[in-house]
N, C-alpha and C positions, 0 to 999 in steps of 0.2 A: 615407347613413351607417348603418351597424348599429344596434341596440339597445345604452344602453349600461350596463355593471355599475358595482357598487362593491365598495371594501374595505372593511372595518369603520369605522366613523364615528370622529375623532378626538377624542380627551377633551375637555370644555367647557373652554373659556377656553386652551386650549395654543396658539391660532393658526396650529398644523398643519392643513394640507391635507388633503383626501380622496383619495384615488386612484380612478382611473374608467377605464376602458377598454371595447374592444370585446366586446357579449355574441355571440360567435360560435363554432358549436359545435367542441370542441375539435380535431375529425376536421378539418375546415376550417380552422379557423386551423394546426394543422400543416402541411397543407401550402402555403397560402397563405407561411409560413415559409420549408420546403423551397425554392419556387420563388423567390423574392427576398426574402433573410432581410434584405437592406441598407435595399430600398428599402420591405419592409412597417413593418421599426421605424421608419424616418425619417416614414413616411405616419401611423402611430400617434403619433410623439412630438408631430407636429404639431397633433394633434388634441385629444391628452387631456395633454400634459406630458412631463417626462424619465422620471417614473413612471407606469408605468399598466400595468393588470391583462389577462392573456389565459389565456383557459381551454387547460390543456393536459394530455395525458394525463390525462384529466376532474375535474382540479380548479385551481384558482386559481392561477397565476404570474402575482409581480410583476417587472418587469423595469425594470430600476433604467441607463440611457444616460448616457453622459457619463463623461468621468474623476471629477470630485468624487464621485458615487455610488459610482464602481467603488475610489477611496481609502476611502470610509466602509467597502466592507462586506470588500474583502479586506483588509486590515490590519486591521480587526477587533480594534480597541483595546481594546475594553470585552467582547469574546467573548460577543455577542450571538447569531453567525452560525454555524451549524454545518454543517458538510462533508455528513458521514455522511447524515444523514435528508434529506437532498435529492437528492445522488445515488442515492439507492438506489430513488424511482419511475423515474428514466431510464436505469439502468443492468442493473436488479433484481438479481438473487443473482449475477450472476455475477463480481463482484469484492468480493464479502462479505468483511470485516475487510482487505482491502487498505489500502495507508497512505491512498489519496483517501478511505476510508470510517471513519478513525479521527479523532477530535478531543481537542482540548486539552491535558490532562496525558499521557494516551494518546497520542496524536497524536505529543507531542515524545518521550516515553519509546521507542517506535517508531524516530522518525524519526533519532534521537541515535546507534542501535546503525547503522542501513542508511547515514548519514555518511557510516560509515567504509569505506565500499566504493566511494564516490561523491568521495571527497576527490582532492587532488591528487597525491599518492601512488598512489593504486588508477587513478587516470588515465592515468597515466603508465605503468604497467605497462602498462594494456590500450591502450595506442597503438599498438603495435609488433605485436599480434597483429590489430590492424584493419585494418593497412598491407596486410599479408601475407594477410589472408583478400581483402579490394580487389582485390589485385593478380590473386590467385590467376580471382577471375573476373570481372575487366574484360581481363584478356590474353586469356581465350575468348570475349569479345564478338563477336557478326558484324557485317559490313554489313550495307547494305540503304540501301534508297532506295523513298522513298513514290513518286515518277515511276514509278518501275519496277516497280512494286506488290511489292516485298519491302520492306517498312518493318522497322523496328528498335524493337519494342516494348519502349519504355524501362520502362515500368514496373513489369512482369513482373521484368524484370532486376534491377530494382533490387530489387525487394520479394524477390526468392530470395538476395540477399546481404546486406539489412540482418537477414532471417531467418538466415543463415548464422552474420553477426559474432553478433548475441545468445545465439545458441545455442552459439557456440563461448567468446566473451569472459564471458556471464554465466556460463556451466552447463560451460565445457569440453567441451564435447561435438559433436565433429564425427560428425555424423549420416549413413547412408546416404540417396541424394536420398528414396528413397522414404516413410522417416521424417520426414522434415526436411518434404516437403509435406503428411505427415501433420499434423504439428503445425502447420502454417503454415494447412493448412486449420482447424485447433480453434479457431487465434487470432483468424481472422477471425470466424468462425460465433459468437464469444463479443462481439467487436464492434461485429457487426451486429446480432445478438439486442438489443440497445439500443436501437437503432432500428424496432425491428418496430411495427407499429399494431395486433396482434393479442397481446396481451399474460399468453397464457398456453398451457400447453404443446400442443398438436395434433401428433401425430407428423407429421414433414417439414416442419413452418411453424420461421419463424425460432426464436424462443423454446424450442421443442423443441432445436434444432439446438445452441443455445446451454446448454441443457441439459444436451445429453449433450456437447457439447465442454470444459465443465468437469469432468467427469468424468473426459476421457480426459485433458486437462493433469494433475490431480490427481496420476493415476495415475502419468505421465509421471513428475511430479517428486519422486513418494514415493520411486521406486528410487533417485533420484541423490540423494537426498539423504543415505541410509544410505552409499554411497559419498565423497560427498562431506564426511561427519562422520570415516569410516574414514581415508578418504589425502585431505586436502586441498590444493587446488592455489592456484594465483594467481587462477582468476575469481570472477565476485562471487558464486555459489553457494557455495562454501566460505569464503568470507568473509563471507557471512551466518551459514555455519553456525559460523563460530567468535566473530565478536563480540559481544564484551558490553558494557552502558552502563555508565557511573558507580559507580550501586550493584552492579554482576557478575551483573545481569539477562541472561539469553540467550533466542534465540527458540526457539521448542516447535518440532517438525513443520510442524505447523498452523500455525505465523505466515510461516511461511519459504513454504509452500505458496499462504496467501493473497496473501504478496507478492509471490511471485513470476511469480504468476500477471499480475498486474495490471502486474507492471515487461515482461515478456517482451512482453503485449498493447503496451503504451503506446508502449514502446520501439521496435518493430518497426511497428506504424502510423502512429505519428506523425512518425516519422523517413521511415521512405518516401514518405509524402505531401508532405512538405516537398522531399528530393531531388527526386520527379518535376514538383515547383513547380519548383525552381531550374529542371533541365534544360530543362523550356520556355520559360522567360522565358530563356535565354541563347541559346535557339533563336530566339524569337520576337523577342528584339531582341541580334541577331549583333555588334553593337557593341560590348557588353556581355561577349559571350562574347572576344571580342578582348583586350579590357580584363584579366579576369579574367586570361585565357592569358596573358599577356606579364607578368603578375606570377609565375605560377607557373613557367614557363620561365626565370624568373632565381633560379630555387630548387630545391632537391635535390629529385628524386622520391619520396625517405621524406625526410619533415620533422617533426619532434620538436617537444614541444607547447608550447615557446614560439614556433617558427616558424614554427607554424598561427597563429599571432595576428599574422602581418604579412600573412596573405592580404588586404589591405585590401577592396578592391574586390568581393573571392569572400565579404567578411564583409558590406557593404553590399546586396549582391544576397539575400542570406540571408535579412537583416532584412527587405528590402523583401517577398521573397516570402512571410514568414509575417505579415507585414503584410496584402498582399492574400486572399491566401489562409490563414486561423489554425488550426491544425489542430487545435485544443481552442477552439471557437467559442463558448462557455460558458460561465460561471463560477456554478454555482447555491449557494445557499445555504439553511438555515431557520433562521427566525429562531427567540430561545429567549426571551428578554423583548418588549412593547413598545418599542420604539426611533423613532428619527426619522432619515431620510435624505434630505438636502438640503431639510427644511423640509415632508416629508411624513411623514402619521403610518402606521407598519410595523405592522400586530399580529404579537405572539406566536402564532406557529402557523403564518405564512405561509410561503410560498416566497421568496425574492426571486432574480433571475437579472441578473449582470451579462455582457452582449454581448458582449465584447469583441472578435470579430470587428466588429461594428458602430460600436464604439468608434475602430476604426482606418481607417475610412473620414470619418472626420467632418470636414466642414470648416472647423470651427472651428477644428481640433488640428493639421491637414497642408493646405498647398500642394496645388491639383490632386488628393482625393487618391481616385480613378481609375485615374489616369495609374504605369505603370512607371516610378520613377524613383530609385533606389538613392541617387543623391546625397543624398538629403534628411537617411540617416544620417550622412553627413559630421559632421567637430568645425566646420564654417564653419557650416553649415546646421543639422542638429543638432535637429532638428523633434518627433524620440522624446523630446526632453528636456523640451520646454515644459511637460510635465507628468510627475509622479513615475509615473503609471503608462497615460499616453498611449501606448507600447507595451508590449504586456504578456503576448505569447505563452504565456507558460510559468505569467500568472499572478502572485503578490504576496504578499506576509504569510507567515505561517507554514506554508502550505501550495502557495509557491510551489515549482514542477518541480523534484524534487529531481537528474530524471536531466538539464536543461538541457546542464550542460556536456559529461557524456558525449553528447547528439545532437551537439553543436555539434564536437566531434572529428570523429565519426563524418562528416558531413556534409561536414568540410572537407579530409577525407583521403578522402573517393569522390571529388569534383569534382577536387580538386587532381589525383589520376590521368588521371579524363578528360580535364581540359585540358590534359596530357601528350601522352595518348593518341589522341585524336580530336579531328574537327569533327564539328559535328551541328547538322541546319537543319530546320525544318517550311515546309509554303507559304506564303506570306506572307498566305493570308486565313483560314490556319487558327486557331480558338480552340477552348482545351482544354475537355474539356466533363465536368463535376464529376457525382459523384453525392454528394450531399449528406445521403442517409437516416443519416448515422452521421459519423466524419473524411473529409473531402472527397477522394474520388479518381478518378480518370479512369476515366469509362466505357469508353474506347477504348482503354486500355493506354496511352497516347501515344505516337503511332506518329511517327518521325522516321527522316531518312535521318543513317541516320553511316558515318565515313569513317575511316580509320586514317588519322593524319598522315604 
């Protein structure tokens, strides 16, 4: 076993715990992370508790397991936990003043105006133009067949139409491709720059990349903004640009810019990565894909967004997939007072991080939980419920996913076409192979054979 560290010692007589964990150097324990982030927390909790300290990005994370710790710090009753100064060593400048980097009266004064672009009204408009952008290119989809060495790189695919719908449903703006992969390359390069281990700018290294990809988004979305103030349309770029809060507060430039930055990134990675989860768990257990299909088969091809909500079974596979796979595996915090969590003592100044990928493998909380197995959302089974925040993708408290239900559209009207539209199968001893430095996505493209029905 390592050397081991501490936290700061807990007040005399409070009865609070010390926190202790592994002294390993930071470089190392990152990636010791990267390679089994499930099974290094499980080997750590066992050793030092549900808290305990790990050196990262060369200073001090505490990582707080379990749902009880994950209800203390993201509900955040007593607004001890602040967003902003902990994203911002793992993220660094490149989503500066974005809503993940704003907190509390800020935070809501923000989040109250961007609402209303996210309500069920602005949903519902942008339904009909995500059917229609889908449609426009899953009908150009090809075959292919991995046997035959023409695979169908789903993820490619996927990721140049959730870039598509964003760019068109946020910003109105259907872009020529070679635009469109411009920006799709900024978005990643700003991403990934998060993930870099070399954390400062060297022209061509990530963080440089990420640099200047902020830049050119900026730029990107100064012009359309002046456009979009002039003649505004129905996406949510102009409905940023015209709403206001309570008091008739509106956003400057610069807030529309910061936010937008960080919704186009979020929106467009997080969503992809979840689609090309779904697409191979339906591949990889055909049953499933069965299941799904013979629901949507009994239903219109454009379906309106109360009849996205009877996909049952395409909603159960959903869960299950961001379950296994979270595509915001993270939840960091810093702490602003002393505090206590679950009967340990917190200093003011720390970090604390709750897993919640890590969370959702436990098995204490799921059945099997391993194993593919969508039933478990069932209302019989119901597994996500045993605890208030035992599934928690998107997150909790006040700075719970404010874009959730727009992916969840978006997600159920790509598949819903595909299960129209094709089958599609991988070999049966294939497993998808993640790269984990940043949102989890397939090193391989995920190559499958599909087939037009």
């Amino acid at each position: 076993m390592p050397r081991t560290q501490f936290v700061a010692a807990p007040p005399e007589g409070s009865d609070l715990k010390q926190i202790s964990g592994p002294a390993t150097h930071w470089i190392a324990q990152l990636q010791r992370q990267r390679r089994d982030p499930t099974g290094a927390a499980f080997e750590d909790e066992a050793a030092y508790g549900p808290l305990y300290v790990l050196n990262m990005f060369g200073d001090k994370w505490i990582i707080a397991g379990g749902p009880e710790a994950a209800q203390r710090i993201l509900m955040n009753k007593d607004r001890v936990f602040a967003n902003g100064p902990a994203w911002a060593p793992l993220q660094g400048p490149f989503f500066d003043r974005g809503l993940v980097r704003l907190d509390f009266d800020e935070h809501r004064s923000h989040r109250s105006i961007m609402q209303q672009a996210f309500g069920r009204g602005a949903l519902t408009s942008y339904l009909k133009d995500m059917h229609e952008i889908a449609h426009r290119h899953l009908s150009k989809l090809p075959e292919g067949s991995v046997a035959e060495g023409n695979p169908v790189l789903m993820h490619q695919h996927l990721q140049r139409l959730t870039l598509d719908i964003v760019l068109e449903v946020f910003m109105g703006a259907r872009l020529p491709r070679d635009e469109a992969e411009r920006i799709c390359g900024a978005t990643m390069d700003i991403l990934q720059a998060g993930g870099a281990m070399v954390r400062v700018a060297i022209p061509g290294n990530r963080w440089w990349r990420g640099m200047r990809a902020r830049k050119t988004m900026a730029a990107f979305l100064a012009d359309r903004i002046v456009a979009a103030r002039e003649n505004p349309g129905t996406d949510l770029l102009s409905m940023l640009c015209q709403a206001a809060g309570d008091d008739g507060d509106r956003f400057t430039d610069q807030d529309i810019v910061n936010h937008m930055i960080f919704l186009l990134a979020a929106a467009h990675d997080t969503t992809t990565t979840t689609l090309s989860g779904v697409v191979y768990n339906m591949a990889k257990y055909p049953e499933w894909q069965k299941r799904a299909r013979a629901r949507s088969l009994d239903m219109p091809f454009e379906l309106g967004y109360d009849e996205l909500a009877e996909l049952t079974e395409l909603d159960w596979i959903i869960k299950e997939t961001t379950r296994l796979c979270t595509p915001v595996q993270i939840f960091p915090r810093a702490v602003q007072e002393d505090t206590e969590v679950c009967g340990y003592f917190v200093p003011k100044g720390s970090f604390v991080v709750v897993p919640i990928s890590v969370n959702h493998r436990r098995p204490d909380m799921w059945s099997h939980p391993e194993e593919f197995d969508p039933e478990r959302f069932s209302d019989e089974r119901a597994e996500h419920k045993r605890h208030r925040v035992a599934w928690a993708p998107f997150g909790a408290g006040a700075h719970k996913c404010l874009g959730q239900h727009f992916a969840g559209l978006e997600i159920k009207t790509i598949v819903h076409q595909l299960l129209h539209t094709f089958e599609w199968e991988v070999p049966q001893d294939y497993v998808m192979p993640l790269d984990m430095s940043a949102t989890p996505l397939p090193k391989d493209d995920l190559p499958v054979t599909l087939r037009r029905r």
